[in-house]
N, C-alpha and C positions, 0 to 999 in steps of 0.2 A: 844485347837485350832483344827478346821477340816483340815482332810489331803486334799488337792487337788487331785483330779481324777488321774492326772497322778501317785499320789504317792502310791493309795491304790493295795492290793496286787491283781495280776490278778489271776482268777481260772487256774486249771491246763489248759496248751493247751493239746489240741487233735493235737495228731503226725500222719499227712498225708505221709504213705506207698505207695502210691501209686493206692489204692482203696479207693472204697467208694469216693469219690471227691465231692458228691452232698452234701454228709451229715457233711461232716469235713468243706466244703465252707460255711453253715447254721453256724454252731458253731464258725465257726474265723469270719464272720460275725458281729455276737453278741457281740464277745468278742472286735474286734474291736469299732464298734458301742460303748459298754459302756464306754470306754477310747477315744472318742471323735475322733477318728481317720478314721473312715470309708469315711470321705467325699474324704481324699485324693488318695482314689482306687477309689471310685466313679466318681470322675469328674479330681483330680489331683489338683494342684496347676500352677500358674501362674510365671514361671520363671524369666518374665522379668521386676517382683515387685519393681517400684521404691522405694516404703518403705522396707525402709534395715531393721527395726527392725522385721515389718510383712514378708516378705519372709525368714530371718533368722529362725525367729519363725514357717515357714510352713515347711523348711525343716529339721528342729528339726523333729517336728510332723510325718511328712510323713519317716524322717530314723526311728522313733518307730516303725511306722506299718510296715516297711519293716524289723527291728527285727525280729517285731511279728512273722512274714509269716513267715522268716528265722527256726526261732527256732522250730514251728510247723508242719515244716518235714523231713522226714527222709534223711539222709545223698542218700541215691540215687534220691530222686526228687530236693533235695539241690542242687543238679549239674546240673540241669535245669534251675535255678535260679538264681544262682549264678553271670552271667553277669547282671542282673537289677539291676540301681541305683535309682529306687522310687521304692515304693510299689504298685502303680499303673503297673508298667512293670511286678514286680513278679506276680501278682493275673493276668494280663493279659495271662500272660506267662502260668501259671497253668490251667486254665480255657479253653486257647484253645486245651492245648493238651489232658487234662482229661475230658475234657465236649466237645472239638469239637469247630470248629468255627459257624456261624450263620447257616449256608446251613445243618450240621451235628445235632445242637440241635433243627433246625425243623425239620428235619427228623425223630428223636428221641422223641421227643413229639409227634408227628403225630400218632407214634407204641404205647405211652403211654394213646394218647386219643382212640386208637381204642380200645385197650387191656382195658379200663375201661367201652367203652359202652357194650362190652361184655362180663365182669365179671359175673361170676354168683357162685353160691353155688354150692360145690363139697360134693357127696353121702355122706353121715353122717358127713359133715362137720361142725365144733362148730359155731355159729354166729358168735362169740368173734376172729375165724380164718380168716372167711370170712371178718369182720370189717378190719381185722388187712391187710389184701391183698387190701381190697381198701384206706383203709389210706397211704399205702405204694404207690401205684398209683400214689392216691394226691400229695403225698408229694415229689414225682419224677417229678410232672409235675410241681408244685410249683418252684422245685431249676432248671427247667429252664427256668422261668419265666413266667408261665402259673397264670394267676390268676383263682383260682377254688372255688368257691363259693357252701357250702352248700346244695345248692338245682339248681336242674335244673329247668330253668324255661321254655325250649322245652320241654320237657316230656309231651305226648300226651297219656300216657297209661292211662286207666283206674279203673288200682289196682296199688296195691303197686307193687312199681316201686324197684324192685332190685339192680338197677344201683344208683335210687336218694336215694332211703330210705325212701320216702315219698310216699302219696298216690295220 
């Protein structure tokens, strides 16, 4: 007989210090996501569910992922936390102080998209370094919700383009 989702074992969590916030939020992300629970930090549930069986069942769900988040960090971001009774409040809670509110994460992306259009290669720098500096980039403008796509399709240069990687 198959174990049901909730039952199977989770991978380690990554224990959120205090740093790093973009990349540990990717990772309890996914981990939520696979245990079925992301939608209730996403959007939340509906309190005032006349189905008592379904609202019982949403706040089952929604106390796992607020576990989750519990358990995946450390005892001093823990006391940040610690007054949220969904997990929707924890991840809110987390999110604005380690990523900023709206006004702060486009500010922050703003420095990310300028600092990528003018990335370039440093004097005997490996490609494989310079890859590694624009991926990092990306993947900073990603966790604040920037969608980055492959290729530019503004790029009016004539040669190969440093920034897109394309010609």
């Amino acid at each position: 007989m198959a174990a049901s989702s909730s039952n199977q074992s989770l991978p380690p969590l990554p224990i959120f210090k205090g740093e790093g916030y973009d990349f540990w939020s990717i990772r309890m992300k996914t981990i939520l996501m696979s245990q079925d629970l992301w939608e209730f930090i996403a959007t939340g549930y509906n309190e005032e569910d006349n189905d008592r069986t379904r609202l019982r069942d949403h706040r089952k769900k929604d106390a796992r992922a607020l576990s989750l988040i519990q358990q995946a960090t450390h005892d001093e971001v823990f006391s940040r936390i610690v007054a949220a009774s969904t997990s929707r409040q924890a991840w809110n809670l987390l999110q604005t102080e380690f990523q900023g509110d709206s006004k702060v994460r486009t500010v922050k992306l703003q420095g990310l998209k300028r600092e990528f259009e003018t990335l370039q290669m440093k004097e005997g720098e490996a490609v494989a370094s310079y890859l590694s500096r624009v991926m990092k980039n990306v993947n900073q403008q990603r966790a604040y919700g920037e969608t980055v796509t492959d290729q530019k399709s503004t790029c009016k240069r004539r040669q190969l383009c440093h920034v897109c990687l394309v010609w």
